[in-house]
N, C-alpha and C positions, 0 to 999 in steps of 0.2 A: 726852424719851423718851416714846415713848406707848405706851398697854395696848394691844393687839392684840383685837378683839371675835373669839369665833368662836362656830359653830354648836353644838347640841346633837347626838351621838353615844353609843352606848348600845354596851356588848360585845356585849352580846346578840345583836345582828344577824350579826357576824361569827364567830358562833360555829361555823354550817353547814362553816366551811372548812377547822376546825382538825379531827386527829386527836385521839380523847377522852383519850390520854395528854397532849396540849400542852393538851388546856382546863382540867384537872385540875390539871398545874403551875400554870397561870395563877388558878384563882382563891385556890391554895394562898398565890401571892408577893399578891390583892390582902391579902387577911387579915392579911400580914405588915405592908404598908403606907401602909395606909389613916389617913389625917388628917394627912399627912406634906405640908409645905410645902414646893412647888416653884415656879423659874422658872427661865423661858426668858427668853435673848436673843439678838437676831438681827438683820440690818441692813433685811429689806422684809418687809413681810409678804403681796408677790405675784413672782409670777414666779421662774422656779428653782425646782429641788427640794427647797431645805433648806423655803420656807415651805410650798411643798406638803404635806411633809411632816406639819409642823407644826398644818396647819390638820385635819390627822384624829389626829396622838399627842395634842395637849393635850387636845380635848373627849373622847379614851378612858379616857386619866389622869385629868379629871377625872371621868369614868362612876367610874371603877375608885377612885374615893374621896380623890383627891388633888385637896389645897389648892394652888389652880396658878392661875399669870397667865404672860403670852408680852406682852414688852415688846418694839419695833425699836426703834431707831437713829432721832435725826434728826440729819441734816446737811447740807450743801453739797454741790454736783456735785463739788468740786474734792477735797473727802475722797473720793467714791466713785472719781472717776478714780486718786485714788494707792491705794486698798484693792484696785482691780482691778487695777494694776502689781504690786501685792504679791502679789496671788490668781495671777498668772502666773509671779511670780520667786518663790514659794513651791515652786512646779513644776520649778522650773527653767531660766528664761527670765533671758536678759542683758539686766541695768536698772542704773541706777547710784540710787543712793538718796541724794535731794539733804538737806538740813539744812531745808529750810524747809517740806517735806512730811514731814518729822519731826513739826515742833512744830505743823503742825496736825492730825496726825492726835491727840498728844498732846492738843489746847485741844480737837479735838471730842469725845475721850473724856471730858474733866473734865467739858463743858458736861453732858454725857448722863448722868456721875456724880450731878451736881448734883441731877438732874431725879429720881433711883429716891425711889420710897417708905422708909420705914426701917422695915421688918419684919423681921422674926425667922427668914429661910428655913432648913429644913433642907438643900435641894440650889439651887443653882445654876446651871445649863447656861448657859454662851456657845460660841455657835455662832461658827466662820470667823474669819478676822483680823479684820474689822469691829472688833468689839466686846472684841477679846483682851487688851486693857490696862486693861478696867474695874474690875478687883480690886485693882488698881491704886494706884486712885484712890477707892474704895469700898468701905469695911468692912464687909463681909458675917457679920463677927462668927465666930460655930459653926461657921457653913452649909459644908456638901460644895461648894467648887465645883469643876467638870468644864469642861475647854474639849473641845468636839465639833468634831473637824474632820473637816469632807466633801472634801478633795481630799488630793492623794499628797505631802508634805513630804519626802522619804527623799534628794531628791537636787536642795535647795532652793539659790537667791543666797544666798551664804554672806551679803551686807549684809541682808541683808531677816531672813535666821535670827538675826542677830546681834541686831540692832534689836527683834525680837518677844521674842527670849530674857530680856530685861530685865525682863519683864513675868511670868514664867512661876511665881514664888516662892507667888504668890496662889493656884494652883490645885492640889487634892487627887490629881487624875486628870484623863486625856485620853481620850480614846475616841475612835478612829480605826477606818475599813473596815476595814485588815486592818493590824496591831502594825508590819509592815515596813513602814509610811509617814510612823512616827512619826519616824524619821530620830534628829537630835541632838537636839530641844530638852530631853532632860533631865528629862523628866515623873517623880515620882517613882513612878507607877505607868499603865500602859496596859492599855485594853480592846477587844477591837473589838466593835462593833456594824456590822453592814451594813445599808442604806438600805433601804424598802421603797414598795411602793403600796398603795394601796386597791382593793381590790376593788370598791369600793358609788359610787365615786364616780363622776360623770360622765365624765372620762375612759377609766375602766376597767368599769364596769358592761356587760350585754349590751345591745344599742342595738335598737329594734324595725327593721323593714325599712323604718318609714319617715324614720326619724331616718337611716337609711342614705342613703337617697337624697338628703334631705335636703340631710345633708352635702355627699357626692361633688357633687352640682348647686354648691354655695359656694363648692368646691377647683375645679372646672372638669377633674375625674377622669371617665374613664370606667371603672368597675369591670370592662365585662368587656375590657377591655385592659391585657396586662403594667403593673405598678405594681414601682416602688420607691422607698422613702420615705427620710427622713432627718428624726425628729424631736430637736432638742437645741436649747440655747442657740447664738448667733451669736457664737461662738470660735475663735479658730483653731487652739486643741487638738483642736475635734471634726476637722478637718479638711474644712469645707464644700466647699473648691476642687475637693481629691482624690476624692468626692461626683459633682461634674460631669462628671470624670475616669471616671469609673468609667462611667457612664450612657452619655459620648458613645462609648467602647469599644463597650458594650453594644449602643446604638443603632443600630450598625452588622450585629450578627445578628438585631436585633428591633427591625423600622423601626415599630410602631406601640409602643411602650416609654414609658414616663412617668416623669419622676421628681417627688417632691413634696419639698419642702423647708420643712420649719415650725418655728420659733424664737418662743419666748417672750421678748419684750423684759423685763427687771425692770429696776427704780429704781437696785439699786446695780450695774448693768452698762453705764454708757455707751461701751464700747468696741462696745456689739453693734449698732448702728446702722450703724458704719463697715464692719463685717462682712458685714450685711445688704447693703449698697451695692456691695463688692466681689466679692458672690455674683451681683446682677446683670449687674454691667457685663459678668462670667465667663462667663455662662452666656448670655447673647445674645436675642437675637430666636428663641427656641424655643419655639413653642408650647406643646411637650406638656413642659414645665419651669414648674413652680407654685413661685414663695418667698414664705409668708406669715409673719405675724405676730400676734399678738393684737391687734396695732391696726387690723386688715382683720376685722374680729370673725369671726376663727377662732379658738378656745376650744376647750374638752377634748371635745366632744361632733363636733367634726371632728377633732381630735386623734386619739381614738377611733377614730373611722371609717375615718382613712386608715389608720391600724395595723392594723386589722381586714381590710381590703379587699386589702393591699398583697401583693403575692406572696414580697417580702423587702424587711424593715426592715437598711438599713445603720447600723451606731453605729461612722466609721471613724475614733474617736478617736486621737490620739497621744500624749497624756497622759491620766488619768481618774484621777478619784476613784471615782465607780462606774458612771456613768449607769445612771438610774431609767429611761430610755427602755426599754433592753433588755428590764428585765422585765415593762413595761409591754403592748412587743407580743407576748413569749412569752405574756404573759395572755390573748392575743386568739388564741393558735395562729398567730402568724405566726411562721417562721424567722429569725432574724437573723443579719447578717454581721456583723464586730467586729472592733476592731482589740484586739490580743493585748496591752492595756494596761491598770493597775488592775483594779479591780472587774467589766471584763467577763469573766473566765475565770472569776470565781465562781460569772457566769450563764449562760454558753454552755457544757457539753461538749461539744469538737468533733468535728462527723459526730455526735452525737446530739439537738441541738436547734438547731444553726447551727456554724457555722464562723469560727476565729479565722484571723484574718489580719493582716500585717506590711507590706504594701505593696499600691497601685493595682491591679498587676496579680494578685494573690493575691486580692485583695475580686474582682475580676473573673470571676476564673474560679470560686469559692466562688459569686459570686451566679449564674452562667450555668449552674451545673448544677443548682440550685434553679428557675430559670426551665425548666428541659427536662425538668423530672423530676416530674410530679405528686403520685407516689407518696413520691418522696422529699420534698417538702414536705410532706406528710399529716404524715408518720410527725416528721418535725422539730417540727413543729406540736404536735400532741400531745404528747410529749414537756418541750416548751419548757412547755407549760402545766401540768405537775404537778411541773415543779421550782420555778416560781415558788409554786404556793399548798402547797409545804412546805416553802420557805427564804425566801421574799420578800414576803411576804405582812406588813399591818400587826399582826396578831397578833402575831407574832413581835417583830417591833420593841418592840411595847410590854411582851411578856416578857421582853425582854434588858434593858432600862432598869430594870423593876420588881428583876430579880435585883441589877443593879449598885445604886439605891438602898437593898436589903435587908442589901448587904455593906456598903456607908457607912457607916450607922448605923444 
């Protein structure tokens, strides 16, 4: 198991964003909590939202006086291929759960027991199934531990629920997006916490006009021609295919139209490769059809910029835990369209910062009268962007963590 390095981070800087009532809570809960030992665990510490995440709440926690380390996972491809069968049949998804992908996922939990330090934590967070049977195997002693799960369990493979339930004795609390995803496992107590962004980071920061251009020149975008984007992982909960669907509809009222497609590959997702591949072969010899990746070094600063640029950001998910995408581009004032699943109705009110939708042709006509409407994307725009920095914003994340720590112990 290894320590996770990360950067220096200060509240201070983030303070501009909070209303003086939420800064005032916040330094009320650090007071409460300061000198208090925490860890994190989690399976990568790049790519995806949970590490994103990660890599701005721990250096805040630690700003905000907590004694804190963020450990991953090390394992075999062949654990990450059965952890992502489970991360989909957790969802929902028909898988049969064989006996020999059992016991390794068991021996690479023990291996990763083996490996922790022996300190004295007061809280514990394990992130996702990854790492869900390390308590397991590992006596944490006192310590609070919390499993955090970022995706929707409410309506999981009963084999996959049954197999993780085994495991679930070891932990104090859960903390799920929203209480109705906790499903069966029988947590003795739930909290939700909802995901958030950084404002200060590369990703989301204001980008000058020449980092704009920049960018768009790397993606092969022309900014003042229709754009719509789709930034997620290569899943086929986000629904990439239905994506293309929608664009070549589009295409057809607006022959100079683009769509961009960008996916961060991570370590414990080797399903998103095959994704990746299937979105080509789909999507054909189209020029004005861009799919990168972070291994085409496009990074958060064209991430960025297509959010920024794009005239509507689609998230046409079919299952969701929350996607951070959404609030990512309402940060930029861009409109989104969204599939009416998990965590996006927390971000979208629809007809007031984008529009939920249930089907191809629903994203279609939701994205084409944002495409015909200037005014009406203004006003979406705007909108999208002051309910992210007073509900989605990382301040908040790290006030909901400090309250649940404060009621633990």
């Amino acid at each position: 198991m290894k320590t996770v390095q990360f950067t220096e981070k200060r509240v201070d800087n983030y303070l501009k964003f909070m209303d003086r009532e939420k800064r005032d809570e916040l330094f009320e809960l650090i007071d409460k909590v300061k000198g208090i030992r925490v860890l994190h665990v989690n399976a990568t510490a790049f790519g995806g939202g949970v590490a994103e995440i990660l890599h701005t709440l721990v250096p805040l926690m630690k700003d905000a006086g907590i004694d804190i380390e963020w450990k991953v996972m090390e394992a075999e491809k062949e654990f990450y291929e059965f952890t992502k069968r489970m991360h989909n049949a957790l969802q929902g998804k028909e898988d049969v759960i064989e006996k020999h992908v059992k016991d390794l996922y068991i021996e690479t939990t023990k291996k990763n027991a083996e490996e922790l330090d022996a300190r004295n934590y007061d809280v514990v967070i394990i992130h996702d199934p990854q790492p869900f049977a390390l308590p397991e195997f590992y006596d944490f002693g006192k310590a609070k531990v919390i499993w955090r799960c970022h995706i929707d369990t409410s309506t999981p493979n009963k084999q996959y629920l049954n197999f993780l339930k085994r495991f679930t004795s070891g932990y104090s609390c859960a903390v799920f997006t929203l209480e109705s995803y906790a499903g069966e496992f029988g947590f003795p107590e739930i909290r939700e916490i909802a995901p958030s962004i950084d404002p200060l980071s590369d990703k989301n920061r204001e980008l000058t006009d020449e980092e704009l251009r920049k960018a768009c020149t790397k993606l092969k975008i022309n900014a003042e021609k229709p754009l719509i984007t789709q930034v997620s992982r290569f899943d086929p909960w986000k629904d990439p295919l239905g994506v293309v669907d929608v664009y070549r509809e589009l295409k057809k009222s607006y022959n100079e139209l683009q769509l961009l497609m960008v996916g961060s590959m991570a370590s414990d997702d080797p399903e998103g490769w095959q994704i990746y591949e299937d979105i080509l072969r789909y999507a054909g010899r189209d020029y004005d059809v861009g799919v990168y990746t972070n291994f085409h070094d496009v990074g958060n600063i064209e991430v960025n910029a297509a959010q920024k640029v794009s005239d509507v950001v689609l998230q046409k998910s079919l299952r969701e835990g929350f996607a951070l995408t959404v609030s990512e581009a309402l940060w930029k004032g861009t409109p989104v369209v969204g599939g009416n699943v998990g965590g996006i109705p927390l971000q979208i009110k629809d007809n007031h910062n984008g529009y939920l939708v249930s089907s191809t042709e629903e994203a279609v006509e939701a994205t084409r009268k944002i495409l015909s409407d200037e005014n009406l994307k203004r006003k979406l725009g705007e909108n999208g962007k002051e309910i992210v920095r007073k509900e989605f914003l990382i301040t908040r994340h790290l006030t909901d963590y400090l309250k649940l720590f404060r009621d633990l112990i």
